[in-house]
LUMVO-608985 format. One record per atom (N, C-alpha, C): residue in one letter; atom name; y, x, z. Coordinates in Angstrom, 1 decimal, always signed. Each point is the difference from the previous one (the first is absolute). Example, Ala and Ser with C-alpha at 12.3 -4.5 7.8 and 13.67 -1.06 7.14 Angstrom:
site code=A; site=N; north=-5.7; east=+13.2; up=+7.8 .
site code=A; site=CA; north=+1.2; east=-0.9; up=+0.0 .
site code=A; site=C; north=+1.2; east=+0.9; up=+0.0 .
site code=S; site=N; north=+1.1; east=-0.4; up=-0.7 .
site code=S; site=CA; north=+1.1; east=+0.9; up=+0.0 .
site code=S; site=C; north=+1.1; east=-0.8; up=+0.8 .
END
This chain:
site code=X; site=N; north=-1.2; east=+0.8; up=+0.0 .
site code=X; site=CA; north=+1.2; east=-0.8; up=+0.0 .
site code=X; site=C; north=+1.3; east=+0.9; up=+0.0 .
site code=X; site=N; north=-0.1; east=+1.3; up=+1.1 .
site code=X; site=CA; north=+0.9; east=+0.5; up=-0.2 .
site code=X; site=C; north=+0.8; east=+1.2; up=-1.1 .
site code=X; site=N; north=-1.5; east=+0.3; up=-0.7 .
site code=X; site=CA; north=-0.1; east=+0.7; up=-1.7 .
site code=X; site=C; north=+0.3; east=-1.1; up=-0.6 .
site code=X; site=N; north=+0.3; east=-1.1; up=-0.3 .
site code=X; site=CA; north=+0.2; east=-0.9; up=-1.1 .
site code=X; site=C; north=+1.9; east=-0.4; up=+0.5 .
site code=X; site=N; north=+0.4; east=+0.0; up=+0.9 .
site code=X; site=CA; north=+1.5; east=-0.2; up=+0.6 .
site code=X; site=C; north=+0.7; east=+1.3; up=-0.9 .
site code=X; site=N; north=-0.9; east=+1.0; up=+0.4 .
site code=X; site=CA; north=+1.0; east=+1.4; up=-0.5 .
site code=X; site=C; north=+0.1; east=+0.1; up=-1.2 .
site code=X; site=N; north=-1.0; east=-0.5; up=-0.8 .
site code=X; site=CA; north=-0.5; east=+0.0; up=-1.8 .
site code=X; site=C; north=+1.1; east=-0.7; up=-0.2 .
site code=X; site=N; north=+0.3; east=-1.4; up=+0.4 .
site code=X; site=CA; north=+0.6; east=-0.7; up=-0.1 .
site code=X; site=C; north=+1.7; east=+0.2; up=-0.2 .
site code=X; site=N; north=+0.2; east=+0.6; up=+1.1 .
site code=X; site=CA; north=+1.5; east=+1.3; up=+0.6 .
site code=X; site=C; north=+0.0; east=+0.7; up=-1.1 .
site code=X; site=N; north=-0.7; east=+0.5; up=+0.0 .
site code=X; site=CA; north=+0.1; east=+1.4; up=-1.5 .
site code=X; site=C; north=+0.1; east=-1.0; up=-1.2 .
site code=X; site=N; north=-1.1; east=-1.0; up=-0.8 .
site code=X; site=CA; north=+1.0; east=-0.6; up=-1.3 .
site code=X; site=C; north=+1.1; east=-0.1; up=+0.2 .
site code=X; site=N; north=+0.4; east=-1.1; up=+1.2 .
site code=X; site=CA; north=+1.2; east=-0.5; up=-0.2 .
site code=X; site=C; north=+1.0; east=+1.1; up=+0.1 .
site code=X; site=N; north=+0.0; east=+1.2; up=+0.8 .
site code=X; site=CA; north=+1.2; east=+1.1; up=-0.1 .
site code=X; site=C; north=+0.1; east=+0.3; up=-1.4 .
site code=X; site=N; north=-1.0; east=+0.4; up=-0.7 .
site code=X; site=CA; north=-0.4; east=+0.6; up=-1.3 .
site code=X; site=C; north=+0.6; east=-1.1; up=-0.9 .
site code=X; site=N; north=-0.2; east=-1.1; up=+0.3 .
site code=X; site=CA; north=+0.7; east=-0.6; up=-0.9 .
site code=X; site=C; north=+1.8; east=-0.4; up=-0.2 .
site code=X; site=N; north=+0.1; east=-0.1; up=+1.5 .
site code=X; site=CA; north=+1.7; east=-0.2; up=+0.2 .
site code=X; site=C; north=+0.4; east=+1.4; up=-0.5 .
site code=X; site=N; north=-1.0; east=+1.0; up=+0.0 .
site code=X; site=CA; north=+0.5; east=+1.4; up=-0.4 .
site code=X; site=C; north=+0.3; east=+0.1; up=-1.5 .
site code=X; site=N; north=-0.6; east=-0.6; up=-0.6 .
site code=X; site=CA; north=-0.5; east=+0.6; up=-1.6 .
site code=X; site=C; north=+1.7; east=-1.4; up=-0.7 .
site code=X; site=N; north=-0.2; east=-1.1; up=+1.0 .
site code=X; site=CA; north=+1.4; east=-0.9; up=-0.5 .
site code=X; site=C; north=+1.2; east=+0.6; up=-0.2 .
site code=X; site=N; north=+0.0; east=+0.8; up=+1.7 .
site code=X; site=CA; north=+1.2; east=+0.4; up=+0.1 .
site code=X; site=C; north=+0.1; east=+0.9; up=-0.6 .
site code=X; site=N; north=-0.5; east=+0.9; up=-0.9 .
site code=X; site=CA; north=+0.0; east=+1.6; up=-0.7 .
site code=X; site=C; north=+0.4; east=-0.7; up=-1.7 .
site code=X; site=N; north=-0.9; east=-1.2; up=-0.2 .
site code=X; site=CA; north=+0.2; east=-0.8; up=-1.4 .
site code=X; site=C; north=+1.7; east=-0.6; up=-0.2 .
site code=X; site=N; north=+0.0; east=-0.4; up=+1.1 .
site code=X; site=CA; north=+1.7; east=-0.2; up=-0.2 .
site code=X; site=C; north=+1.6; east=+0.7; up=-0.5 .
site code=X; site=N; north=-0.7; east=+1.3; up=+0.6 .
site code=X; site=CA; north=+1.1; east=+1.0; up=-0.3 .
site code=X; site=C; north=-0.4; east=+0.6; up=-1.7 .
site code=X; site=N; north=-1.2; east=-0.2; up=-0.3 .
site code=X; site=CA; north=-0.3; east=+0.3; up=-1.6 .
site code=X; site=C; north=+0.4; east=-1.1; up=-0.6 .
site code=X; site=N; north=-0.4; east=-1.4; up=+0.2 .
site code=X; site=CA; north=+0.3; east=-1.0; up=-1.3 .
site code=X; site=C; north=+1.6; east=-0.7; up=+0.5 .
site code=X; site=N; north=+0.3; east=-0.6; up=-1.1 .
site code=X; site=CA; north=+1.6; east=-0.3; up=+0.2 .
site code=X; site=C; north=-0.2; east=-1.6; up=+0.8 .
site code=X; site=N; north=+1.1; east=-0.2; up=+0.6 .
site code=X; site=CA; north=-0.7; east=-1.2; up=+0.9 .
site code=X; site=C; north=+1.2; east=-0.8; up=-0.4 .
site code=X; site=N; north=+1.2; east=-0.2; up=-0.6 .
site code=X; site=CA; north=+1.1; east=-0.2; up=-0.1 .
site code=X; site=C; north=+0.3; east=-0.5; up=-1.6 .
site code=X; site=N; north=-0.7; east=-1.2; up=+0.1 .
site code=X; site=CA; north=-0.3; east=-1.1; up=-1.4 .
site code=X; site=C; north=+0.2; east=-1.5; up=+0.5 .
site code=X; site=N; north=+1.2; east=-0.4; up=-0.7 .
site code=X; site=CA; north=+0.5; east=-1.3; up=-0.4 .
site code=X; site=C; north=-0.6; east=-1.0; up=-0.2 .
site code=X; site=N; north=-0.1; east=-1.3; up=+1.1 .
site code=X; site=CA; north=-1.2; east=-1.0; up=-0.5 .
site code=X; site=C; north=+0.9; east=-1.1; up=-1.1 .
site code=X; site=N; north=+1.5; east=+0.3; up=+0.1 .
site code=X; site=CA; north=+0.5; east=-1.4; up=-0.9 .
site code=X; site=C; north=+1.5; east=+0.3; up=+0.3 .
site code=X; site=N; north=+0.7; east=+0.1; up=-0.7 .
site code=X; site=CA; north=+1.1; east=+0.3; up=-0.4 .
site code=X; site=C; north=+1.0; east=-1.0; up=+0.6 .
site code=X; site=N; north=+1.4; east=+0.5; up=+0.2 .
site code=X; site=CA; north=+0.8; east=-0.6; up=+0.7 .
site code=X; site=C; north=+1.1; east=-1.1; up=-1.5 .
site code=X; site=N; north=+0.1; east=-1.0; up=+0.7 .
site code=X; site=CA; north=+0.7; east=-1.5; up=-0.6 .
site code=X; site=C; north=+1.2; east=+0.3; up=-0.2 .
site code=X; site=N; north=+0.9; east=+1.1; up=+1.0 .
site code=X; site=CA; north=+1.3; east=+0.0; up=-0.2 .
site code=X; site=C; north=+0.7; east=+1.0; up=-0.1 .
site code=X; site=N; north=+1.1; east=-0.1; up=-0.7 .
site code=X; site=CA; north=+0.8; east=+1.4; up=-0.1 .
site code=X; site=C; north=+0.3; east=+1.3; up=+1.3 .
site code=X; site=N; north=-0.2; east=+0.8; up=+0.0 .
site code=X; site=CA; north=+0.3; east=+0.5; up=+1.2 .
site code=X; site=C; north=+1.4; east=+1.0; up=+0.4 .
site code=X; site=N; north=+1.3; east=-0.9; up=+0.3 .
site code=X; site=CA; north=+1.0; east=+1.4; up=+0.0 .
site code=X; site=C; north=+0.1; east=+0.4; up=+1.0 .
site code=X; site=N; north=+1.1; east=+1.1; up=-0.1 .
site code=X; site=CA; north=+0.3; east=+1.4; up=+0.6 .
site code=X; site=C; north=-1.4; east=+0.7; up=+0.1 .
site code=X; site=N; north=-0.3; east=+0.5; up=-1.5 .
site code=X; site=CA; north=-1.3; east=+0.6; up=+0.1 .
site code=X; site=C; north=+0.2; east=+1.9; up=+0.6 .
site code=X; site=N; north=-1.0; east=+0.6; up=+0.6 .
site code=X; site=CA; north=+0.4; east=+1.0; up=+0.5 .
site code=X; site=C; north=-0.7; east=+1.4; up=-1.0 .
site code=X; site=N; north=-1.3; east=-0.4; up=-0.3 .
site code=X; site=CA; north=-0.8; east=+0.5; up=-1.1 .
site code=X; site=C; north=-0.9; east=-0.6; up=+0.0 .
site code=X; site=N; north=-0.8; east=+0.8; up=-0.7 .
site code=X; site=CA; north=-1.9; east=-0.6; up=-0.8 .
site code=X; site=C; north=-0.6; east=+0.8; up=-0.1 .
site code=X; site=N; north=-1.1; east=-0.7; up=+0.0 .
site code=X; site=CA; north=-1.3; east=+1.1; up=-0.4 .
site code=X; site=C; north=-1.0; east=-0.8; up=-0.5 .
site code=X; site=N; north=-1.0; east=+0.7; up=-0.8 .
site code=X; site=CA; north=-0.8; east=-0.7; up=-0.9 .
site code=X; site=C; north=-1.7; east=+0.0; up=+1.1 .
site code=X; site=N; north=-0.6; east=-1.3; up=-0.4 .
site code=X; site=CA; north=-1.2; east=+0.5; up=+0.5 .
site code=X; site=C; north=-0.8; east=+0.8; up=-0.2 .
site code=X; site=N; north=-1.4; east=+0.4; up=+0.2 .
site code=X; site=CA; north=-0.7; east=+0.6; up=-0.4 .
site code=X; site=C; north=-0.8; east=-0.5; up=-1.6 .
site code=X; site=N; north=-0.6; east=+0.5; up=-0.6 .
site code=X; site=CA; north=-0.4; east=-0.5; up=-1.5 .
site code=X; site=C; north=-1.4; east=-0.1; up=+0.3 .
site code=X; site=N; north=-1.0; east=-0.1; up=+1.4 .
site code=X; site=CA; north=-0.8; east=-0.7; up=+0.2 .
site code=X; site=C; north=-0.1; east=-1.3; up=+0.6 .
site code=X; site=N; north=+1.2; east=-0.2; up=+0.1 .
site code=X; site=CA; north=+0.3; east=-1.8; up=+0.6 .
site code=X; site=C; north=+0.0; east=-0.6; up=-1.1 .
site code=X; site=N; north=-1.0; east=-1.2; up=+0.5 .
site code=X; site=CA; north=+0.2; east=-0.9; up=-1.2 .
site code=X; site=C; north=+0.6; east=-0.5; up=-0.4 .
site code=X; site=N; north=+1.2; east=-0.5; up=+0.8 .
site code=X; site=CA; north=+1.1; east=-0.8; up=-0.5 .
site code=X; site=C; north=+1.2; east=+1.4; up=-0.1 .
site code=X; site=N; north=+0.9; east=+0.2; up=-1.1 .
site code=X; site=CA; north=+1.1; east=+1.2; up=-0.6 .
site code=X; site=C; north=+0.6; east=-0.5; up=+1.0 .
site code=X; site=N; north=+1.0; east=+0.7; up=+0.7 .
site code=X; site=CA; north=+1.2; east=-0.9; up=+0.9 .
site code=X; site=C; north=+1.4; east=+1.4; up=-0.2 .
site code=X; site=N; north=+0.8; east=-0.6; up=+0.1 .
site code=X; site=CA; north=+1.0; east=+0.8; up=+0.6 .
site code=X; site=C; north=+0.3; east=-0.3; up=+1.5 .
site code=X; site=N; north=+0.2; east=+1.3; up=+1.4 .
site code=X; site=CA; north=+0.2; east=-0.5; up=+1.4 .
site code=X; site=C; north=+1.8; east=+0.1; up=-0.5 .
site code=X; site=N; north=+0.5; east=-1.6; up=+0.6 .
site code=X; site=CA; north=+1.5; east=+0.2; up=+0.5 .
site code=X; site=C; north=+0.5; east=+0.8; up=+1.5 .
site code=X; site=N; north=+0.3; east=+0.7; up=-0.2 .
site code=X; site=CA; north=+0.7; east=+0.4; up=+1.7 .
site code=X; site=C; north=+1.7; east=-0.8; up=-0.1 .
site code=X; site=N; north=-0.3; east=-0.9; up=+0.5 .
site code=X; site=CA; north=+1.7; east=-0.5; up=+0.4 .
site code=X; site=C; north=+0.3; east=+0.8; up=+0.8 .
site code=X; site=N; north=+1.5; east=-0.1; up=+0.5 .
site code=X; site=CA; north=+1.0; east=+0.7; up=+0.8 .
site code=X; site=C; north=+0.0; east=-0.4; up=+1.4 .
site code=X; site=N; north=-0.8; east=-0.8; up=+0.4 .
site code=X; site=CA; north=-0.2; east=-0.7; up=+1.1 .
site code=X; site=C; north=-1.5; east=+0.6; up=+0.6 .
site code=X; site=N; north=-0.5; east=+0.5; up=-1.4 .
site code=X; site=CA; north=-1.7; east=+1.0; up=+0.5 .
site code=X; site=C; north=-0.8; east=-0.9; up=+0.0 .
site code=X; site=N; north=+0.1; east=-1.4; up=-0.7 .
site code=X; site=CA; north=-1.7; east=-0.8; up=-0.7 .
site code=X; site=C; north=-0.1; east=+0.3; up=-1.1 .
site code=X; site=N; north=-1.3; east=+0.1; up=-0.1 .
site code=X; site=CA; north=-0.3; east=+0.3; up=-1.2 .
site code=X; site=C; north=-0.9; east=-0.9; up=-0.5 .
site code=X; site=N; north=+0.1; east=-0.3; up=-1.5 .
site code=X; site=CA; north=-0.9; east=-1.0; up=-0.8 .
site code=X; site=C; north=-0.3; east=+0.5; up=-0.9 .
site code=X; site=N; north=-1.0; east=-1.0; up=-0.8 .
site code=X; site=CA; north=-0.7; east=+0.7; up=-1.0 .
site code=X; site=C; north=+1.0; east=-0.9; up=-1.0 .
site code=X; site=N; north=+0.1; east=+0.5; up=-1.4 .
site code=X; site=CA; north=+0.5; east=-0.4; up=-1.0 .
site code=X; site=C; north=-0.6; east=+0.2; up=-1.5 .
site code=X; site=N; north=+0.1; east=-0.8; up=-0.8 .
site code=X; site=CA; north=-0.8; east=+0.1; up=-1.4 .
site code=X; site=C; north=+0.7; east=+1.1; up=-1.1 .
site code=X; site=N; north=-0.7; east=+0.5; up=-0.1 .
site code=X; site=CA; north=+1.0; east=+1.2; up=-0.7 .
site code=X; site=C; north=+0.1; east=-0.1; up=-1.5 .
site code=X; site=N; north=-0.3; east=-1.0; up=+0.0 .
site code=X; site=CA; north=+0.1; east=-0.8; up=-1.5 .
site code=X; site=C; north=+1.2; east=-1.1; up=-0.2 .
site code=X; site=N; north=+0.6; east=-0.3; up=+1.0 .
site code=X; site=CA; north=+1.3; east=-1.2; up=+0.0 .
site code=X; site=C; north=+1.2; east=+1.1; up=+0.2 .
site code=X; site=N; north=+0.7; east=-0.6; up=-1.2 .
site code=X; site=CA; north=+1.5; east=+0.8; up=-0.1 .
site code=X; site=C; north=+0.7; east=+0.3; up=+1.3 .
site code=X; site=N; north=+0.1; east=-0.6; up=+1.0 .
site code=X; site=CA; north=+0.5; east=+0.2; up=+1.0 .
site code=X; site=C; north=-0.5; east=+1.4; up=+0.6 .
site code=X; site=N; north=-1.1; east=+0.4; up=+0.4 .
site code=X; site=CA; north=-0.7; east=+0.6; up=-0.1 .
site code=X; site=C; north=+0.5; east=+1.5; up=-0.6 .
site code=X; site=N; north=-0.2; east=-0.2; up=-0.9 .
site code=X; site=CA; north=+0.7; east=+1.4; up=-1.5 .
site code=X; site=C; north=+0.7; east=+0.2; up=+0.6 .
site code=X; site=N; north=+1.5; east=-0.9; up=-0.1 .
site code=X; site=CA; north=+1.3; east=+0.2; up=+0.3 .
site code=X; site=C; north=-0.1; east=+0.5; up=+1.2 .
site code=X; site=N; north=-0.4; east=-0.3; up=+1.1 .
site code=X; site=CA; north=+0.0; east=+0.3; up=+1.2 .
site code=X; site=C; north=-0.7; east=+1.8; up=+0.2 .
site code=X; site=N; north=-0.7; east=+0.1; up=-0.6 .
site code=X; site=CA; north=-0.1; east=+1.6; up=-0.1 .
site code=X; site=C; north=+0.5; east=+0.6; up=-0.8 .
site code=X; site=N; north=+0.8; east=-0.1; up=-1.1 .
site code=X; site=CA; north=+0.9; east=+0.3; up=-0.9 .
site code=X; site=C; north=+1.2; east=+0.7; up=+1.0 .
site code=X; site=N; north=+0.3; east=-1.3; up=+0.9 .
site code=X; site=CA; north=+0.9; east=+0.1; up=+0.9 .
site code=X; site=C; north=+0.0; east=+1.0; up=+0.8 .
site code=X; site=N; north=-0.9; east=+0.0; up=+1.2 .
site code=X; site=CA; north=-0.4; east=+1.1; up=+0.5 .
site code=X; site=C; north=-0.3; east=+1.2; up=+0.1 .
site code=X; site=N; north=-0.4; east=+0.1; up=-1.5 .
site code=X; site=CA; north=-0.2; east=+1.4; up=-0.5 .
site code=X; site=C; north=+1.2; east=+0.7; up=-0.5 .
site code=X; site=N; north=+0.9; east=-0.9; up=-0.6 .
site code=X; site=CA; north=+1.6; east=+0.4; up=-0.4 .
site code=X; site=C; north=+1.0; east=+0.1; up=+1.3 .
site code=X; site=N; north=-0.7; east=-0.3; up=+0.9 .
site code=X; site=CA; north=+1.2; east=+0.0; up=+1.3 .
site code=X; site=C; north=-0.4; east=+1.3; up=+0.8 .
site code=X; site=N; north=-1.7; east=+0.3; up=+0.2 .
site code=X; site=CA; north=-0.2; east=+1.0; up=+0.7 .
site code=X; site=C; north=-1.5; east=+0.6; up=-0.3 .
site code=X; site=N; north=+0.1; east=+0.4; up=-1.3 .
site code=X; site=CA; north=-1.8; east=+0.6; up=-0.5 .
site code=X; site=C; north=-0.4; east=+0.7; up=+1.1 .
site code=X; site=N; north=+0.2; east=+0.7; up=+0.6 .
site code=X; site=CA; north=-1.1; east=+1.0; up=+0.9 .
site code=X; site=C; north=-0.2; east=-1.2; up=+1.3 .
site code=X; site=N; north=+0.6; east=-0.5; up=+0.5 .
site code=X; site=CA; north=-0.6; east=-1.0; up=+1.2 .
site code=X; site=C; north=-0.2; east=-1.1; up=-0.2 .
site code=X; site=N; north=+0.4; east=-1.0; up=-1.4 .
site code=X; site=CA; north=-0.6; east=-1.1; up=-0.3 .
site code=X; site=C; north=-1.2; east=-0.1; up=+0.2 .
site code=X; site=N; north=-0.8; east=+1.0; up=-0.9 .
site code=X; site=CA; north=-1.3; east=-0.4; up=+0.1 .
site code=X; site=C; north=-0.9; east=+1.1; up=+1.1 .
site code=X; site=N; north=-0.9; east=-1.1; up=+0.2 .
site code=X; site=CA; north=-0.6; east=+0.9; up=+1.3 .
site code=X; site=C; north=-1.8; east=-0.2; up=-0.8 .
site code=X; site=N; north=-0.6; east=+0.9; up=+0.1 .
site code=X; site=CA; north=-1.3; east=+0.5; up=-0.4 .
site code=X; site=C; north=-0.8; east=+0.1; up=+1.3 .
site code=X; site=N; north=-1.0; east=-0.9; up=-0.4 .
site code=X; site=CA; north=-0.9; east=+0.1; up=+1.3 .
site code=X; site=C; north=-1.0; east=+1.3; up=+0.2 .
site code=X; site=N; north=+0.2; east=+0.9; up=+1.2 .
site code=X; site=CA; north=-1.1; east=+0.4; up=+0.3 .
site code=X; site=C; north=-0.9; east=+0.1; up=+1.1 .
site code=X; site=N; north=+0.4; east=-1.6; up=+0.4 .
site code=X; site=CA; north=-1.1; east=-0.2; up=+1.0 .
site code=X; site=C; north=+0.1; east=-1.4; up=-0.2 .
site code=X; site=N; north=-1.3; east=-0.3; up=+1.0 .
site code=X; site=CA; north=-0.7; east=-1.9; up=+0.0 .
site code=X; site=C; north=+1.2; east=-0.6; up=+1.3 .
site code=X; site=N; north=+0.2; east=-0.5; up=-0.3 .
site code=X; site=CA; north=+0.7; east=-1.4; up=+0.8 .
site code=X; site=C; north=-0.3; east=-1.2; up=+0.2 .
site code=X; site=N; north=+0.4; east=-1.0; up=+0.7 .
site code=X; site=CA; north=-0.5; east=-1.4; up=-0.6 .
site code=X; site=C; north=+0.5; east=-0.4; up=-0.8 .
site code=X; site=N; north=-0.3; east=-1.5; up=-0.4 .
site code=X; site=CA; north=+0.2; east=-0.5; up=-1.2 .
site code=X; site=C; north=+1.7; east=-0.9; up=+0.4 .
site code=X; site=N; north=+0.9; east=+0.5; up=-0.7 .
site code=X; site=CA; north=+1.2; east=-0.7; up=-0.4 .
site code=X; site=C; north=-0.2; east=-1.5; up=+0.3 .
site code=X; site=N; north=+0.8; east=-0.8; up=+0.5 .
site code=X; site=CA; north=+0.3; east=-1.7; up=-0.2 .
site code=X; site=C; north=+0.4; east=-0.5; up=-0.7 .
site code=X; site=N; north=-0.8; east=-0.6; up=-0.8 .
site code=X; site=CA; north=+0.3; east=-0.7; up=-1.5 .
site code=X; site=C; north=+1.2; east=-0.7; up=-0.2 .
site code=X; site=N; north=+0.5; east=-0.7; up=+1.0 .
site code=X; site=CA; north=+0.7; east=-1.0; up=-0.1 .
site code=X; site=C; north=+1.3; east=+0.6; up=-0.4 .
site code=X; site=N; north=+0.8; east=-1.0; up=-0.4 .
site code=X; site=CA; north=+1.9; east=+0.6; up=-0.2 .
site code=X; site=C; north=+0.6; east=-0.5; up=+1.5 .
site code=X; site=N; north=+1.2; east=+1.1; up=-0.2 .
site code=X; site=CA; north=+0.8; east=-0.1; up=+1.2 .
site code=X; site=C; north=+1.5; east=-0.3; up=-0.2 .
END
């Protein structure tokens, strides 16, 4: 009984282990549905990863929410058009690490 507790202890460590080591390798910071509304006082963007299913652009407003956005609606363009003409080197931010996942919604 008490060799089958410890078997037990060891998967489960082994496995919270092998999650937590998988997280820092795969991108965790993927878009389930895109935000309904325009978002101003935008602060920058960044694009998701190109293994998320859904393409998104992240909004960072100036207020520090961030949403997901379709990077296919003119607003969109323009709004990194924008950004990038106001301040290329800190507009855009490149991910090199896992985060959570952005809130879809507009703010």
């Amino acid at each position: 009984m008490f060799a089958a507790r410890t078997i037990l202890l060891l998967i489960l460590l082994l496995t919270f282990s092998l999650h937590h080591i998988a997280a820092h390798i795969m991108p965790t910071e993927c878009c389930d549905m895109y935000a309904q509304k325009y978002v101003r006082r935008m602060k920058s963007f960044y694009k998701t990863p190109q293994d998320c299913s859904l393409p998104a652009v992240v909004i960072v407003a100036a207020t520090g929410d961030v949403v997901c956005a379709d990077p296919k609606k003119l607003w969109v363009k323009r709004a990194i058009q924008n950004l990038q003409r106001k301040n290329p080197p800190s507009a855009v931010h490149h991910l090199t690490h896992t985060s959570s996942p952005p809130v879809s919604g507009g703010s």
